[in-house]
Biotite code that builds the C-alpha atoms (Angstrom):
import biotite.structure as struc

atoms = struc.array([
    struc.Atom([-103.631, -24.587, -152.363], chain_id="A", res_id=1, res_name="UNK", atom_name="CA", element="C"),
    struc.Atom([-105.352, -20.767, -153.171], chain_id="A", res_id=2, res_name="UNK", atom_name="CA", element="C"),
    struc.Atom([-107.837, -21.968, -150.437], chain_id="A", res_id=3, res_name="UNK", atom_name="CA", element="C"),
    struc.Atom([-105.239, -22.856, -147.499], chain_id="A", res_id=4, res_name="UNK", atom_name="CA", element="C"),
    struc.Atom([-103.175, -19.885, -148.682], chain_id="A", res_id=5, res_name="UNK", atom_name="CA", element="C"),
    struc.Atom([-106.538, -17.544, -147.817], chain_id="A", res_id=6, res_name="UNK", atom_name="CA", element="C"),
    struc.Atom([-106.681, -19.306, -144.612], chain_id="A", res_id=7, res_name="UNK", atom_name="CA", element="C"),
    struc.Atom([-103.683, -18.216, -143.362], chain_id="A", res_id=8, res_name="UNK", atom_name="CA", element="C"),
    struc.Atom([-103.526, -15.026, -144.462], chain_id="A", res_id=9, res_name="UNK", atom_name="CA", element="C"),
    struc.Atom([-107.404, -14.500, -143.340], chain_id="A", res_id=10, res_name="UNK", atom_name="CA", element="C"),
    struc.Atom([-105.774, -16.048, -139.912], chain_id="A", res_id=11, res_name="UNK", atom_name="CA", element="C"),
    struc.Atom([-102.867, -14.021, -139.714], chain_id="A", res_id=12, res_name="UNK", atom_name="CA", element="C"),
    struc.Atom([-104.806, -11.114, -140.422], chain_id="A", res_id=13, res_name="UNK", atom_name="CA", element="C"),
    struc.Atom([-106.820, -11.944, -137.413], chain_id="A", res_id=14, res_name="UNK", atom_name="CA", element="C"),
    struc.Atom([-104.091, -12.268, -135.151], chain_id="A", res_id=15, res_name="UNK", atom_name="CA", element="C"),
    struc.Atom([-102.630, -8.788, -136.032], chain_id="A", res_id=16, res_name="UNK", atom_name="CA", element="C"),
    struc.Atom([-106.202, -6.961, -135.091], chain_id="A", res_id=17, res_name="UNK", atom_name="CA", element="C"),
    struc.Atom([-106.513, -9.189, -131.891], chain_id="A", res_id=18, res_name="UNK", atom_name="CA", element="C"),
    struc.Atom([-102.690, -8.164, -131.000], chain_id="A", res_id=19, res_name="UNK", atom_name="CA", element="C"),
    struc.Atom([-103.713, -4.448, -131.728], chain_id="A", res_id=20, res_name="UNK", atom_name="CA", element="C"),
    struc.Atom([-106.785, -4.959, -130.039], chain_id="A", res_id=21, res_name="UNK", atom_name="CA", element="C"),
    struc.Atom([-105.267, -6.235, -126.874], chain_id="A", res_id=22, res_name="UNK", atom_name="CA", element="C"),
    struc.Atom([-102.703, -3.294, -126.639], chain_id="A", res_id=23, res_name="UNK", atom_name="CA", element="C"),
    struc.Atom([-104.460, -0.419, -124.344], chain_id="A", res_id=24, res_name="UNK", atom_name="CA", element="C"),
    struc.Atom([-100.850, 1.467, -124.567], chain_id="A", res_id=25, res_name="UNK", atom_name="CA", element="C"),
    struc.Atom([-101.010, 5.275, -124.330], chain_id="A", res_id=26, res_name="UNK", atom_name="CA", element="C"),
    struc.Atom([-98.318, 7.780, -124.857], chain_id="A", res_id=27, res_name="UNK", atom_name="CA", element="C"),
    struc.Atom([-99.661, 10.811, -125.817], chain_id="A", res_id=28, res_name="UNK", atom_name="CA", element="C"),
    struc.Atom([-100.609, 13.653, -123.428], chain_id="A", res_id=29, res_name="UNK", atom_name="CA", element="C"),
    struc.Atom([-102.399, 15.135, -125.833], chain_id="A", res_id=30, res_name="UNK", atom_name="CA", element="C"),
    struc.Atom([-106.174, 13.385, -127.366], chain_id="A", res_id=31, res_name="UNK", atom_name="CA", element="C"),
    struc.Atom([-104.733, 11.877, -130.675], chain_id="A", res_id=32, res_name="UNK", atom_name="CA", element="C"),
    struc.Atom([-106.268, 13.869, -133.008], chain_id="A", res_id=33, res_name="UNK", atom_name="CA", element="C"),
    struc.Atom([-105.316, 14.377, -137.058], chain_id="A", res_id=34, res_name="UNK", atom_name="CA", element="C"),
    struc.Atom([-104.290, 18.045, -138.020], chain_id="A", res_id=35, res_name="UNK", atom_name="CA", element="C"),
    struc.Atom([-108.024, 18.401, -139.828], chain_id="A", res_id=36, res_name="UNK", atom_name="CA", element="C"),
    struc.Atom([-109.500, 17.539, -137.575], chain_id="A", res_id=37, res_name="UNK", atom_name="CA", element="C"),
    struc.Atom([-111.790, 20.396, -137.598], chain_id="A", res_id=38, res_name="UNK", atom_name="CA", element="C"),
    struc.Atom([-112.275, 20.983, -141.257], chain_id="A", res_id=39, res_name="UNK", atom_name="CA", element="C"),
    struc.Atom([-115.467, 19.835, -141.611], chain_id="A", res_id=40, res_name="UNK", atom_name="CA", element="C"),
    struc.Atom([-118.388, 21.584, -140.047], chain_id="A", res_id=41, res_name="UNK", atom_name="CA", element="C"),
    struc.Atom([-120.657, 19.933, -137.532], chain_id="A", res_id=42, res_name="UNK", atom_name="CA", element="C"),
    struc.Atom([-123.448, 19.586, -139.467], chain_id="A", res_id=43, res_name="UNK", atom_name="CA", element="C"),
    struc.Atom([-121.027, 17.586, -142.203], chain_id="A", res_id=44, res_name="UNK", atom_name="CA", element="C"),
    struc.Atom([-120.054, 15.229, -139.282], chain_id="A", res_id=45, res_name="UNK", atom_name="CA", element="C"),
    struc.Atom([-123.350, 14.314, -138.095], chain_id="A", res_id=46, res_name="UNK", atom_name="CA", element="C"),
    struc.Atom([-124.649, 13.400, -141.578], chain_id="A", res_id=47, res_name="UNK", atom_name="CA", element="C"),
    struc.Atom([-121.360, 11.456, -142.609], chain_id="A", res_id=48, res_name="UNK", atom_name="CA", element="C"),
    struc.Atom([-121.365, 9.465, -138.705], chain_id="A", res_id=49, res_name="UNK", atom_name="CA", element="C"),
    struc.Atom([-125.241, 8.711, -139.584], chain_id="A", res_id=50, res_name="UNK", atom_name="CA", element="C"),
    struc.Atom([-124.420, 7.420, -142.927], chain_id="A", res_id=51, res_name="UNK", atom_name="CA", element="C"),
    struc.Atom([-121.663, 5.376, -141.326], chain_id="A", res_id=52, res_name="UNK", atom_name="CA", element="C"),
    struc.Atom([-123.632, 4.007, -138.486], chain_id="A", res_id=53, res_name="UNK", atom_name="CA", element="C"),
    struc.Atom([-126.297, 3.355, -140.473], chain_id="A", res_id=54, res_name="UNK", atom_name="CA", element="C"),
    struc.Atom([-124.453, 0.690, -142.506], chain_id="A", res_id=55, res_name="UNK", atom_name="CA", element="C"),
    struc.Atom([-122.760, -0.634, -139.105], chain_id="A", res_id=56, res_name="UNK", atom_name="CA", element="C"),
    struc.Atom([-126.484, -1.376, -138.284], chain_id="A", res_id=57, res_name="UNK", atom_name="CA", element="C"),
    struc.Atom([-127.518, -3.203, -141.831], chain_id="A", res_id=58, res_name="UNK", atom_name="CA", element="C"),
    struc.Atom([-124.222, -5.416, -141.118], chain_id="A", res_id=59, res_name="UNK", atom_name="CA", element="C"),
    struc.Atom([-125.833, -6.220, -137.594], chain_id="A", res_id=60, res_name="UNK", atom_name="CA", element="C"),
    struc.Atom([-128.362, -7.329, -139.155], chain_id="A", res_id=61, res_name="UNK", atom_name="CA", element="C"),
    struc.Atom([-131.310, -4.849, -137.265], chain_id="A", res_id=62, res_name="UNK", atom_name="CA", element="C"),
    struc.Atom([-134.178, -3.923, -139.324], chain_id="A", res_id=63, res_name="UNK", atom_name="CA", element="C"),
    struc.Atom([-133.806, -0.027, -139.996], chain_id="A", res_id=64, res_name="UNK", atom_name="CA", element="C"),
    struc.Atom([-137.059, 0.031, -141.356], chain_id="A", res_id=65, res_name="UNK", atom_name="CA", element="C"),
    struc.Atom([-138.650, -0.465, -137.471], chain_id="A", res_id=66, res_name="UNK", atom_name="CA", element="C"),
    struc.Atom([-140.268, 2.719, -136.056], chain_id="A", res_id=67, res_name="UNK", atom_name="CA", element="C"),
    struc.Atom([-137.884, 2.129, -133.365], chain_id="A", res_id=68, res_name="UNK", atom_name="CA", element="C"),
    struc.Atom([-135.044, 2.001, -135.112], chain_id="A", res_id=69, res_name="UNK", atom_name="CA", element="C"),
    struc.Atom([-135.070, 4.040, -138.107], chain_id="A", res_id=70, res_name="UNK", atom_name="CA", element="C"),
    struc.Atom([-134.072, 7.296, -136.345], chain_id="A", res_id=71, res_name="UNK", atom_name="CA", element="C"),
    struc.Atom([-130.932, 5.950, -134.486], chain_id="A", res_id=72, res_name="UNK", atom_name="CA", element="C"),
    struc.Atom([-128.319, 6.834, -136.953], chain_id="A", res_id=73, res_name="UNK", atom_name="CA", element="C"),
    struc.Atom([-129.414, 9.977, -136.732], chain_id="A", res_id=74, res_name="UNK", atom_name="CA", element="C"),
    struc.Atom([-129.642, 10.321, -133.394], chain_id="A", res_id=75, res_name="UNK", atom_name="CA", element="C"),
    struc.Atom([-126.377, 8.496, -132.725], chain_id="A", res_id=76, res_name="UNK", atom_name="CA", element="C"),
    struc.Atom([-124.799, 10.607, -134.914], chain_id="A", res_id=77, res_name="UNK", atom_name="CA", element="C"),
    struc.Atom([-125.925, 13.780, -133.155], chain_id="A", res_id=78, res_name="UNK", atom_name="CA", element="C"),
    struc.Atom([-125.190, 13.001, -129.592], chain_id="A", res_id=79, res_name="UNK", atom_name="CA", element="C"),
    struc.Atom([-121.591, 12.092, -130.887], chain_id="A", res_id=80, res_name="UNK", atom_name="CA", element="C"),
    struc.Atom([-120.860, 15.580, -132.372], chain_id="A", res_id=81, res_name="UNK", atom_name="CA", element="C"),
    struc.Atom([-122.810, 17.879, -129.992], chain_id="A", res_id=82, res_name="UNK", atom_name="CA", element="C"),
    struc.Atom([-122.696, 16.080, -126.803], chain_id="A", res_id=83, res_name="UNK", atom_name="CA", element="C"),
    struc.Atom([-120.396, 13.242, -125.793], chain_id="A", res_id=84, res_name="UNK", atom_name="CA", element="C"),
    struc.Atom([-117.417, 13.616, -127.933], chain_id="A", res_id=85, res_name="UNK", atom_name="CA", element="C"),
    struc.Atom([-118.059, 17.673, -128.111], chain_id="A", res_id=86, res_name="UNK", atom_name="CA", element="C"),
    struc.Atom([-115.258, 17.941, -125.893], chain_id="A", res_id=87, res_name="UNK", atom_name="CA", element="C"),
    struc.Atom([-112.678, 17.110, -128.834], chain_id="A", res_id=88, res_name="UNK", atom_name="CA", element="C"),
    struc.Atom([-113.489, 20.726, -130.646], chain_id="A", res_id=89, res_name="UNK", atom_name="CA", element="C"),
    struc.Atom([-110.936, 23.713, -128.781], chain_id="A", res_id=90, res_name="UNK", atom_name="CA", element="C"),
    struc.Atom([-114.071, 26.191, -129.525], chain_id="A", res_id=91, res_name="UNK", atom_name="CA", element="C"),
    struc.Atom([-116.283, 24.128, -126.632], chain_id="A", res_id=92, res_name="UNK", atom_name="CA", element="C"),
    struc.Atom([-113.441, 24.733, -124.289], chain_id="A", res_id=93, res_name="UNK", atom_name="CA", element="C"),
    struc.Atom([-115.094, 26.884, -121.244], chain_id="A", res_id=94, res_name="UNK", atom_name="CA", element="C"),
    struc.Atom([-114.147, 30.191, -120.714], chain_id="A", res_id=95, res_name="UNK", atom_name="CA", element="C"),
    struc.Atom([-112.883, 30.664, -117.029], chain_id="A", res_id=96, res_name="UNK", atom_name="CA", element="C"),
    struc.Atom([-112.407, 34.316, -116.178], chain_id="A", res_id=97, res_name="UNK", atom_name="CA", element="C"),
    struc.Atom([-110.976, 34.800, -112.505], chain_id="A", res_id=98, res_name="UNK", atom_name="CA", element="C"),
    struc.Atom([-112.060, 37.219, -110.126], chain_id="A", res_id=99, res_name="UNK", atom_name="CA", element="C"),
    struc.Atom([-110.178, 39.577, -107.481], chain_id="A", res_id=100, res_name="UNK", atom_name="CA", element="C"),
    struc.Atom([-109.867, 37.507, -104.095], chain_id="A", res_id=101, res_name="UNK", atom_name="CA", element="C"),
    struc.Atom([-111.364, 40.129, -102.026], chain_id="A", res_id=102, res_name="UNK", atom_name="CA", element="C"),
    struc.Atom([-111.960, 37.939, -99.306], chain_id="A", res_id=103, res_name="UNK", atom_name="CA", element="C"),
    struc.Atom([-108.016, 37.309, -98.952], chain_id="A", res_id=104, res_name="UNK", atom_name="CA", element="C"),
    struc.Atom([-108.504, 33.974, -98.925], chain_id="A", res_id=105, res_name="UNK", atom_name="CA", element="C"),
    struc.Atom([-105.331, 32.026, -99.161], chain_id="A", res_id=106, res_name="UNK", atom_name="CA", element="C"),
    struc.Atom([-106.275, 28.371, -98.230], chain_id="A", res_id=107, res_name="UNK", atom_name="CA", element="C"),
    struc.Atom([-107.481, 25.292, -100.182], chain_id="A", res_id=108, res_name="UNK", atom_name="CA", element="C"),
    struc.Atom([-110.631, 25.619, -102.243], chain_id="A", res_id=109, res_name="UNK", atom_name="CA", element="C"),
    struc.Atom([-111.755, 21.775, -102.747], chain_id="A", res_id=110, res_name="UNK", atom_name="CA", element="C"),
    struc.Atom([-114.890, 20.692, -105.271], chain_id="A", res_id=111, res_name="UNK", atom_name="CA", element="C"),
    struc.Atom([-115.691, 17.657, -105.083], chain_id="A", res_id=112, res_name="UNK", atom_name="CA", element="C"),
    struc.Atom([-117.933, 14.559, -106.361], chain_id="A", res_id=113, res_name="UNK", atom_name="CA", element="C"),
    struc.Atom([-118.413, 16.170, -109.443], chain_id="A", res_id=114, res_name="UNK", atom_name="CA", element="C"),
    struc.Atom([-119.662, 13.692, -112.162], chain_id="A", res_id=115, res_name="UNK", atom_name="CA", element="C"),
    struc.Atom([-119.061, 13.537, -115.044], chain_id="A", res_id=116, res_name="UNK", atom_name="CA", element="C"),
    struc.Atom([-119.150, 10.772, -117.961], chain_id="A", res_id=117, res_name="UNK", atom_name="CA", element="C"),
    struc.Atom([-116.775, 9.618, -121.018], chain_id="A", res_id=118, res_name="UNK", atom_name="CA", element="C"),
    struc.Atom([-115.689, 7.352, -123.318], chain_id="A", res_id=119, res_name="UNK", atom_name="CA", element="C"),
    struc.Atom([-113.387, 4.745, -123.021], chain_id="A", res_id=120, res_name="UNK", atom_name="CA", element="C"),
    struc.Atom([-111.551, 5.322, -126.220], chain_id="A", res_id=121, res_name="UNK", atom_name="CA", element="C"),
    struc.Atom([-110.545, 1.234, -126.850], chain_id="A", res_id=122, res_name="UNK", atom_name="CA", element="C"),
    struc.Atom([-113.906, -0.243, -126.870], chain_id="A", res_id=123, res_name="UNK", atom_name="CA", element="C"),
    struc.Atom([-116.611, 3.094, -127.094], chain_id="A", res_id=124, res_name="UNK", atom_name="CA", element="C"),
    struc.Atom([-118.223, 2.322, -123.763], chain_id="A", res_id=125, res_name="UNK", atom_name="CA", element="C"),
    struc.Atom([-118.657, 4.686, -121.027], chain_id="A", res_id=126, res_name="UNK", atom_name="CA", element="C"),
    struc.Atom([-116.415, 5.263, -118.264], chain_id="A", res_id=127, res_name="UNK", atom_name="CA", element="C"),
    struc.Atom([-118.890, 6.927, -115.263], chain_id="A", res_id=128, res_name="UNK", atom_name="CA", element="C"),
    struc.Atom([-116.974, 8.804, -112.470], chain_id="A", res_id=129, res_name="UNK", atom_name="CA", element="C"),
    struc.Atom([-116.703, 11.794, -110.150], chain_id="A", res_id=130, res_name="UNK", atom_name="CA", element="C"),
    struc.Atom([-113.594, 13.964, -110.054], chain_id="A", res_id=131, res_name="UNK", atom_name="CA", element="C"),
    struc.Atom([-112.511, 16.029, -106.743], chain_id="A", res_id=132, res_name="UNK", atom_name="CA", element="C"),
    struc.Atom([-110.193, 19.176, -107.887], chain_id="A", res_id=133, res_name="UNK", atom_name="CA", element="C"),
    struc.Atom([-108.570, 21.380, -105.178], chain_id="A", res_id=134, res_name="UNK", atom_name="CA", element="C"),
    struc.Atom([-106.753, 24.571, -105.351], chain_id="A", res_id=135, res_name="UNK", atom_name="CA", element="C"),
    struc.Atom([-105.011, 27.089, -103.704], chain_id="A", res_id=136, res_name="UNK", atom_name="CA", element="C"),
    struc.Atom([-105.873, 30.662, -104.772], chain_id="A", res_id=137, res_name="UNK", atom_name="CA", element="C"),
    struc.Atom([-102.396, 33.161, -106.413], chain_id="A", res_id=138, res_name="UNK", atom_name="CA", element="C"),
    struc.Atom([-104.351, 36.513, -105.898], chain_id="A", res_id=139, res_name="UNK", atom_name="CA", element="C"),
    struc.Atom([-107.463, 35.768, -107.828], chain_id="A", res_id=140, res_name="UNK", atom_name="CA", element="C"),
    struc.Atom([-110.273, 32.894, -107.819], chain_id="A", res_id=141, res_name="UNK", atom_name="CA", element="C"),
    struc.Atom([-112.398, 31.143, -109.985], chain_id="A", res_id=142, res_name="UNK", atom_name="CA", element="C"),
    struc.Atom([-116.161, 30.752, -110.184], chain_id="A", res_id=143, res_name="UNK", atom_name="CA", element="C"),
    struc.Atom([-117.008, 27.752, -108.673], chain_id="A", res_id=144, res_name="UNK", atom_name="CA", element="C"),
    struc.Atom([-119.699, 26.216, -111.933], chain_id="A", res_id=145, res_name="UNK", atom_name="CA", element="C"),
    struc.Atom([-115.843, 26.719, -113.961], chain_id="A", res_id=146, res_name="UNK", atom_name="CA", element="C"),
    struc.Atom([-114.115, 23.542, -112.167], chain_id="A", res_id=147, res_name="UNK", atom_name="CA", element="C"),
    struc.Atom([-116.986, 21.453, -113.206], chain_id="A", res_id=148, res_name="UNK", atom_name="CA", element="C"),
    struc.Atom([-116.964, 22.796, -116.919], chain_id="A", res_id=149, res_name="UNK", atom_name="CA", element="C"),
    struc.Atom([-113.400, 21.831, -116.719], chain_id="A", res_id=150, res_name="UNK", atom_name="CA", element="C"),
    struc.Atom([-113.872, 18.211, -115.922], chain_id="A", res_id=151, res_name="UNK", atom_name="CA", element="C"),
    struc.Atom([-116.872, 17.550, -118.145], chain_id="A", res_id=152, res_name="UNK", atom_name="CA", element="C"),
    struc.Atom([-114.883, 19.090, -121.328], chain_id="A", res_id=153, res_name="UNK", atom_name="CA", element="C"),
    struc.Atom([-112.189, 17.141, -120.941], chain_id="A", res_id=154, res_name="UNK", atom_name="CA", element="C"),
    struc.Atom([-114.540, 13.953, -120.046], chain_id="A", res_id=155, res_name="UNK", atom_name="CA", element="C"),
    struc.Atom([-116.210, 14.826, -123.412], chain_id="A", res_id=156, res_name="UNK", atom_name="CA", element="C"),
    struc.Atom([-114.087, 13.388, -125.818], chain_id="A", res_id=157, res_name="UNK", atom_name="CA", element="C"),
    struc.Atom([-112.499, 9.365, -126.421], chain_id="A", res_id=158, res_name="UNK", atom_name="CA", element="C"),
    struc.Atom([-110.238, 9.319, -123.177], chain_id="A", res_id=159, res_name="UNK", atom_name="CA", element="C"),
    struc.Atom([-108.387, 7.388, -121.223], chain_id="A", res_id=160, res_name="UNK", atom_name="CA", element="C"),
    struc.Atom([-108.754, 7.897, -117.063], chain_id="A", res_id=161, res_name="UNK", atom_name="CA", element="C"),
    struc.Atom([-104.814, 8.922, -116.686], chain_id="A", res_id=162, res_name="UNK", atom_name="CA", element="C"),
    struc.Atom([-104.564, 11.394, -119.723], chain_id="A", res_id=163, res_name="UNK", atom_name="CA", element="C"),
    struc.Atom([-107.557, 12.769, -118.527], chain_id="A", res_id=164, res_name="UNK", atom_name="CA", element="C"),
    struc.Atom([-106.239, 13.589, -115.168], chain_id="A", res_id=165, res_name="UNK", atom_name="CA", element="C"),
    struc.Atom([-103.141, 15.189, -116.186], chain_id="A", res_id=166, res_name="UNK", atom_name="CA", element="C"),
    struc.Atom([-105.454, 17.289, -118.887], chain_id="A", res_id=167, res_name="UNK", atom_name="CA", element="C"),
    struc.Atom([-107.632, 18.701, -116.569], chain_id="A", res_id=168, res_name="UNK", atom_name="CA", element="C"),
    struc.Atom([-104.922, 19.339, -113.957], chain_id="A", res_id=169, res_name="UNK", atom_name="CA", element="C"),
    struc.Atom([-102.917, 21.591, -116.846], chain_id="A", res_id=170, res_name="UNK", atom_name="CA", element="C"),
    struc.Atom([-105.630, 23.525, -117.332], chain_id="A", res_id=171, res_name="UNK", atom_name="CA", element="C"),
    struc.Atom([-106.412, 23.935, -114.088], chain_id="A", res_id=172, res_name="UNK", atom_name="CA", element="C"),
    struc.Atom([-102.794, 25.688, -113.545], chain_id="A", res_id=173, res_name="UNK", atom_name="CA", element="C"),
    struc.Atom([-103.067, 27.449, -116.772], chain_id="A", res_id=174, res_name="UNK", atom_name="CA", element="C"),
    struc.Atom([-106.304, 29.003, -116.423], chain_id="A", res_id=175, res_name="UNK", atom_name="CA", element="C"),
    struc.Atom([-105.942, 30.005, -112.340], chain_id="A", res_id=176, res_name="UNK", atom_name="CA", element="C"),
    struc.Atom([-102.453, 31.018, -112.906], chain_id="A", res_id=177, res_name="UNK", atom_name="CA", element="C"),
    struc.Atom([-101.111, 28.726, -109.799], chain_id="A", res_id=178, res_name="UNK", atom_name="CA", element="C"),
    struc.Atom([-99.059, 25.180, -109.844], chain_id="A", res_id=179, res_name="UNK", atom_name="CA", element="C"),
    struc.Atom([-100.685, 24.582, -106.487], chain_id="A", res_id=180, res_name="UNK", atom_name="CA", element="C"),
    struc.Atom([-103.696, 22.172, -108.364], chain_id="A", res_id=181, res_name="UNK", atom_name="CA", element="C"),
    struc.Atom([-104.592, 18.836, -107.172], chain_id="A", res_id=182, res_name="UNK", atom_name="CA", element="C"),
    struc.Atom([-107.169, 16.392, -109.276], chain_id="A", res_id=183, res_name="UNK", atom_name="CA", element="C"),
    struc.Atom([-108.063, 13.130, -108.260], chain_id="A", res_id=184, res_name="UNK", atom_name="CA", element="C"),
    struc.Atom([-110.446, 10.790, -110.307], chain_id="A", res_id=185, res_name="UNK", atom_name="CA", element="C"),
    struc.Atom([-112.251, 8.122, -109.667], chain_id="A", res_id=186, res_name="UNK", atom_name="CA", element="C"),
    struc.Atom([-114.389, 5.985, -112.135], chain_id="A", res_id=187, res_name="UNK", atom_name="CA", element="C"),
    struc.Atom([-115.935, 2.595, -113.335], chain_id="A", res_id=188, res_name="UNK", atom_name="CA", element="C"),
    struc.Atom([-114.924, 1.071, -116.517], chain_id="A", res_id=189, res_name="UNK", atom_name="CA", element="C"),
    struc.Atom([-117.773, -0.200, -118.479], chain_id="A", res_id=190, res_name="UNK", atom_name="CA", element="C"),
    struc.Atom([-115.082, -2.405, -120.859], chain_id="A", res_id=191, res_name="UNK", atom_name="CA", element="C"),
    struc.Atom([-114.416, -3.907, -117.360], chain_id="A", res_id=192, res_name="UNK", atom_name="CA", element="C"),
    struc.Atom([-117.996, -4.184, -116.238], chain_id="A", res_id=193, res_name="UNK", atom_name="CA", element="C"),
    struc.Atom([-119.885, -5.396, -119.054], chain_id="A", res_id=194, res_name="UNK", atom_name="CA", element="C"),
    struc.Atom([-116.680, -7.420, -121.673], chain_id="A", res_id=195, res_name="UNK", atom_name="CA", element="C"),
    struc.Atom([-113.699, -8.849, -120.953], chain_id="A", res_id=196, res_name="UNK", atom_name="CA", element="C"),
    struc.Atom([-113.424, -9.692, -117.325], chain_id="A", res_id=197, res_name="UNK", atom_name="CA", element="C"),
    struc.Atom([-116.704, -8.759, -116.348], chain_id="A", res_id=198, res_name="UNK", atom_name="CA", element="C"),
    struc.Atom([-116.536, -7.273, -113.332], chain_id="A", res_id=199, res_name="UNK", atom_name="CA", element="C"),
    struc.Atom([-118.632, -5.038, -111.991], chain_id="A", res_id=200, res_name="UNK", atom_name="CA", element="C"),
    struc.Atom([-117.144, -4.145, -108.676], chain_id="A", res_id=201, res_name="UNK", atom_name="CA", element="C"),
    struc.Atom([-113.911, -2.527, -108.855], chain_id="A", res_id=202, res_name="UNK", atom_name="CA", element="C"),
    struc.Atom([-113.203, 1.133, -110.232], chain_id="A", res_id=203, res_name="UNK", atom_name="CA", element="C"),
    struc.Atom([-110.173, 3.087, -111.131], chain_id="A", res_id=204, res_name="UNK", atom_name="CA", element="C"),
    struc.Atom([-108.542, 5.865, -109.262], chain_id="A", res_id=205, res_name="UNK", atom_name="CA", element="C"),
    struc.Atom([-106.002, 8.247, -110.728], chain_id="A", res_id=206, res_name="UNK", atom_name="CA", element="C"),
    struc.Atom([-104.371, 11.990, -109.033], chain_id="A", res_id=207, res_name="UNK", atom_name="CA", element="C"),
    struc.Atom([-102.259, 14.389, -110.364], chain_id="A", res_id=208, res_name="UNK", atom_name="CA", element="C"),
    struc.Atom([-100.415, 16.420, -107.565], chain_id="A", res_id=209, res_name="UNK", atom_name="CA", element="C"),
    struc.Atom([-98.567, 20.179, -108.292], chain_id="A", res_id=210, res_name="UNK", atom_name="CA", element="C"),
    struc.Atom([-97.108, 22.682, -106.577], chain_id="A", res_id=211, res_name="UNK", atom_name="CA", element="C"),
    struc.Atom([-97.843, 22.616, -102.803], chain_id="A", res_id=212, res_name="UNK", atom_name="CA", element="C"),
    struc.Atom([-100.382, 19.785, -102.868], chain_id="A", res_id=213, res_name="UNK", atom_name="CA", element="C"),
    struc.Atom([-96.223, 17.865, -103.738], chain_id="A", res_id=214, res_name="UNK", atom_name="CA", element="C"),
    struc.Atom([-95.987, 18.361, -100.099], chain_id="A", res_id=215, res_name="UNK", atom_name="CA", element="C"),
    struc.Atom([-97.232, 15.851, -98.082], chain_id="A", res_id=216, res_name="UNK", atom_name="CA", element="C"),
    struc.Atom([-99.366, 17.117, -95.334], chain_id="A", res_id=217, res_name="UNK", atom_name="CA", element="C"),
    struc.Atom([-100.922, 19.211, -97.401], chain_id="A", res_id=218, res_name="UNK", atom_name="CA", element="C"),
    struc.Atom([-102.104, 16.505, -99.903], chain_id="A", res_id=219, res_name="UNK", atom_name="CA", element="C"),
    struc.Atom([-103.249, 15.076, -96.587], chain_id="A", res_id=220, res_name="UNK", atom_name="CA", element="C"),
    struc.Atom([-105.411, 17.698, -95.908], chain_id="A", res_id=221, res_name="UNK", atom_name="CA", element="C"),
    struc.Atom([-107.041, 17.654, -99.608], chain_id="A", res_id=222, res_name="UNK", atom_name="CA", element="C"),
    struc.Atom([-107.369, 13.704, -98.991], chain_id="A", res_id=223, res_name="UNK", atom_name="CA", element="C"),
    struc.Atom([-109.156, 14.327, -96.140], chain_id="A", res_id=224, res_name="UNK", atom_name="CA", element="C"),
    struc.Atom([-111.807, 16.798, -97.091], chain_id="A", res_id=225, res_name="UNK", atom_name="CA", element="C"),
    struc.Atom([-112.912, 14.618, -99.794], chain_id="A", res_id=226, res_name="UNK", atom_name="CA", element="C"),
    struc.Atom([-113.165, 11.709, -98.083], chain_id="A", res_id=227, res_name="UNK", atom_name="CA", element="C"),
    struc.Atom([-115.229, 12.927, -95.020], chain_id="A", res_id=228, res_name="UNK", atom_name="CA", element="C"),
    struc.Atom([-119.093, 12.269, -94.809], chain_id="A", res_id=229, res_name="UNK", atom_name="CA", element="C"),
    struc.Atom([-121.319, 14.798, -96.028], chain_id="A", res_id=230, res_name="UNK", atom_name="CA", element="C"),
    struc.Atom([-122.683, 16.767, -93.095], chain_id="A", res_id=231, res_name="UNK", atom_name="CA", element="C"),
    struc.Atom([-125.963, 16.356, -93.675], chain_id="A", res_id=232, res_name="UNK", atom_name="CA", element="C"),
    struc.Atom([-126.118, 12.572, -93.980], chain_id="A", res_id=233, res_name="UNK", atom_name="CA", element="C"),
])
């Protein structure tokens, strides 16, 4: 009776993780992150991620004694803090100063096809993409290297495509002083590509429209520019 009692619970248990599992839902605007979540130093982090994924390796069973082995917890732990997920710490944030416009120039600034790469925060695989951000100056402008920053510290962290949109789009306004932003996104899903489904051939597109680029020929005109042909091709 203790035996089939275990089952079920072991079974119910099961079906509670693969119902959380299953669930992709996201409502915050914000990355979910705890209020401390910046108490501990980096150097803390890395050696308490190596320690973890250390023991994540023993249960897989891999031999951490190998010379190939033996110095990925380490270096697992490492890339996490100060390069893929660096994103996540406010202090990494770039610092976009703005410059005076003395060129006048009042129409659309576009960058696009710039890469970037993140995380898929429900399964830790990578989500590989290239962003196109447009804006339209308010008096001052922005160096061009700073729209790139933008994306890639936003794409630094666990994310989801949409919240990552709408992130770099506020920030965007906030740091050029202007509503008149436009961010479009497009990106392939490695927890589509390599599990689940397994499919390799579609991608995901998601846009965040503000101010001006609300009106329809001009979001036309920012459509256009980054979908024509490279000159030099």
């Amino acid at each position: 009776m203790k035996q089939k009692e275990t089952l079920l619970s072991t079974q119910e248990t099961n079906q509670h993780h693969e119902h959380i599992g299953d669930s992709h839902a996201s409502f915050s605007l914000e990355t979910p992150l705890r209020s401390d979540a910046f108490e501990l130093d980096d150097d803390l982090k890395i050696e308490l991620i190596e320690k973890h994924f250390k023991e994540i390796m023993q249960i897989l069973g891999l031999d951490l004694t190998d010379d190939s082995l033996k110095g990925t917890p380490h270096r697992v732990a490492k890339m996490y803090v100060k390069e893929i997920f660096s994103g996540l710490d406010p202090k990494n944030a770039p610092d976009v100063k703005l410059f005076e416009n003395k060129y006048q120039y009042k129409s659309m600034l576009v960058e696009k096809n710039i890469s970037f790469h993140s995380t898929c925060e429900h399964h830790f695989v990578p989500i590989i993409g290239k962003a196109h951000v447009a804006y339209i100056p308010n008096g001052k402008v922005v160096g061009l290297s700073k729209l790139n920053r933008i994306v890639r510290h936003f794409a630094r962290r666990p994310q989801v495509q949409e919240r990552m949109t709408i992130q770099i789009a506020n920030m965007l306004k906030e740091a050029l002083n202007t509503n008149d932003v436009a961010v479009l996104i497009e990106a392939d899903h490695l927890c589509v590509a390599s599990r689940g489904v397994q499919d390799a051939s579609s991608n995901t597109i998601t846009s965040e429209y503000c101010g001006k680029f609300l009106d329809m020929k001009t979001r036309e005109e920012f459509l256009n520019y980054i979908t024509v042909d490279n000159m030099n091709k």
